[in-house]
N, C-alpha and C positions, 0 to 999 in steps of 0.2 A: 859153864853155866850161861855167860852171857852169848856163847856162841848158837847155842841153842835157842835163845829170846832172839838174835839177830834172825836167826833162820824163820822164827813163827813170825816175825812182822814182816820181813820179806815174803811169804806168803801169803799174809791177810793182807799185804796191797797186792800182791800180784792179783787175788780174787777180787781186790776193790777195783782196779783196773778191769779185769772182765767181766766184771758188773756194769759198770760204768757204757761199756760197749755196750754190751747188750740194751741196756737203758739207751743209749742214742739211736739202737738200729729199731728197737719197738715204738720211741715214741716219735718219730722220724714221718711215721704211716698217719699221725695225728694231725692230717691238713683235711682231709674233708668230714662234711657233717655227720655222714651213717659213723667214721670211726672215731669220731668226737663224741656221737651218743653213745654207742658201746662201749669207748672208756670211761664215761661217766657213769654209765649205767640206767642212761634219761632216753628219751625215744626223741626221733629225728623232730616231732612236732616241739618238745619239749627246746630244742637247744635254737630253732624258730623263735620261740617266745623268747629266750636268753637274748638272742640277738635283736628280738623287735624291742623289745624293754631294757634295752642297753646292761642288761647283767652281764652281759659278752661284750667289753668294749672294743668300739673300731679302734684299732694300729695298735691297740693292747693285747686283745687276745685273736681279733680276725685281720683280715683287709682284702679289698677286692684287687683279683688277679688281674693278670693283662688278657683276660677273656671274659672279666669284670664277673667274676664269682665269688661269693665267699673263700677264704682259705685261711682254715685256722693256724697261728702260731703254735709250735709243740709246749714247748716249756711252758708259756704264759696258761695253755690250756692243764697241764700238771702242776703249775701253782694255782690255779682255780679248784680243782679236785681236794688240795690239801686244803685248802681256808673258801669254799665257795660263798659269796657274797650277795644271795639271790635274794630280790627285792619279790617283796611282797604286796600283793594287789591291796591298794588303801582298802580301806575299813569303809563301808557305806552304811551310813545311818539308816536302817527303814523302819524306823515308829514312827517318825513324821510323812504320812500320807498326802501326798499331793491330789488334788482334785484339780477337775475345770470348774471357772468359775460357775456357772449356773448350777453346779451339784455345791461347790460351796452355800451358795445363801439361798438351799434347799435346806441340806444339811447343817447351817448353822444352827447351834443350841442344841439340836438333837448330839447325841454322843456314840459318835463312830468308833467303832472299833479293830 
């Protein structure tokens, strides 16, 4: 009985073992930007923004090469896919309408809408 449980977990690591490869040799290719947005599933402008608004942080998940290009880290890039942390554009007030002065104290009293 138990020689047969030795045998099934000896096989479900040898598969975790060649998972595990496989996993190293796929996300290995995850240093530039076109296959950073095809893993994420975001388009090249999209991971642009990630990096101009630091949701991509430098030495976390890029850094610039010795050809001074972006190059993404793999892992750091597939811990962002599990939990991504995308900041959202602030909220901009617009009921309050700004004028120039001279349409102000035209428009004073009157009720702009």
């Amino acid at each position: 009985m138990f020689d047969n449980l030795e045998n099934t977990l000896k096989l479900i690591l040898e598969k975790l073992e060649y998972n595990e490869e496989l996993l190293q040799l796929s996300i290995s290719t995850l240093t530039t930007k076109k296959e950073v947005a095809r893993f994420l599933n975001k388009s090249d402008r999209t991971i642009d923004n990630y990096v101009k608004n630091k949701t991509l942080k430098k030495d976390i998940h890029y850094f610039y090469n010795e050809k001074n290009r972006v190059e993404f880290i793999p892992f750091a890039i597939l811990k962002f896919k599990k939990a991504p942390q995308v900041i959202s554009a602030p909220i901009i007030d617009i009921t309050k309408k700004i004028y120039h002065s001279s349409v102000n104290s035209i428009t004073q009293g009157l009720k702009v809408g």
